[in-house]
C-alpha positions as CSV (number, residue, x, y, z in Angstrom):
1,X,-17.6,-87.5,72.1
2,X,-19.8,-88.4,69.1
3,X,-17.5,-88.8,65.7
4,X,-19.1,-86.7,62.9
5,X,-16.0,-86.2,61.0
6,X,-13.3,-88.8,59.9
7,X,-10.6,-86.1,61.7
8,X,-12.5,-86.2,64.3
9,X,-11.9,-89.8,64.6
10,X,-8.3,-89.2,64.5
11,X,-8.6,-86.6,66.8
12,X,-10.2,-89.6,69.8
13,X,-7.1,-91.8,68.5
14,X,-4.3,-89.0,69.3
15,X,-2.3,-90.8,71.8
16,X,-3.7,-94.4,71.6
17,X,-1.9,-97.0,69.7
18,X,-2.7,-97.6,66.3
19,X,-2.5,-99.8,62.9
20,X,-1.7,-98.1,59.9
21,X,-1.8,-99.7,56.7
22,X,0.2,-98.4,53.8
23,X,-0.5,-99.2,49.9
24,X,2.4,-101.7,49.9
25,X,0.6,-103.4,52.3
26,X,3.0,-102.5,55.0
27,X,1.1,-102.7,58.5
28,X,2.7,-100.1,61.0
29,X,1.6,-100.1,64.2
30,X,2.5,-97.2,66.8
31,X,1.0,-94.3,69.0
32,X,-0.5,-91.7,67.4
33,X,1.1,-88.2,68.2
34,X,0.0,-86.2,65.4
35,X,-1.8,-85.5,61.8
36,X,-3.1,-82.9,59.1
37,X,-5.7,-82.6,56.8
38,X,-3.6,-84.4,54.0
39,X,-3.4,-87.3,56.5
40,X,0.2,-86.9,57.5
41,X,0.6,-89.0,60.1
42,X,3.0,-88.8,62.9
43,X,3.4,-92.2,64.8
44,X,5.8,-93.2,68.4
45,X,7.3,-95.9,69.5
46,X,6.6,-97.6,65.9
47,X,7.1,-100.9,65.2
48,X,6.9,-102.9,61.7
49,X,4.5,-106.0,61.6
50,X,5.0,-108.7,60.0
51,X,2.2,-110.9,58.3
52,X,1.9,-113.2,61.4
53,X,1.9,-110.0,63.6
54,X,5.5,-110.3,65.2
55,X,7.7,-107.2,65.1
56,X,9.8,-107.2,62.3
57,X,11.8,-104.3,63.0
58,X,11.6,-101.2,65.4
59,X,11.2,-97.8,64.0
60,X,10.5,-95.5,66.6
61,X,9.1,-91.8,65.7
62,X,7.7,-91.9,62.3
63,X,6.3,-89.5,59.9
64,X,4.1,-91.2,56.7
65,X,3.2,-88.9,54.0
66,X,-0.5,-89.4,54.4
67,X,-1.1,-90.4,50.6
68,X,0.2,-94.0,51.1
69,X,-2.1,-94.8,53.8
70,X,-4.8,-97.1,53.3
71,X,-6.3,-97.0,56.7
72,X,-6.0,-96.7,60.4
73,X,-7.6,-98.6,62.9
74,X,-7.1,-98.8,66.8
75,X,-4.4,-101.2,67.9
């Protein structure tokens, strides 16, 4: 499926593992289950990385308010 808009990128990331970064430079990395048009971002099974990419704490289902994400990249 060819990408032609960024949701639609989401849309191939929907239940794949991904990292999100957030403004604080907080790296969360988790799978995707869900996300609106503001960004919203539901992630499972999320995990906390720290700097050297260990797991600095276990978070489980998440919901980050899409205006403090940077970006999100596949995992």
């Amino acid at each position: 499926m060819e990408t032609d808009r960024p949701l639609d990128a989401l849309n191939e990331a929907r239940n794949k593992r991904v990292i999100v970064e957030l403004k604080n430079k907080t790296q969360i990395v988790g799978t995707l289950k869900a996300f609106d048009i503001h960004i919203n971002t539901v992630l499972g099974d999320a995990e906390e990385q720290g700097d050297d990419g260990s797991v600095k704490r276990k978070l489980g289902k998440v919901f980050i308010r899409g205006d403090m994400i940077v970006l999100i990249s596949p995992a």
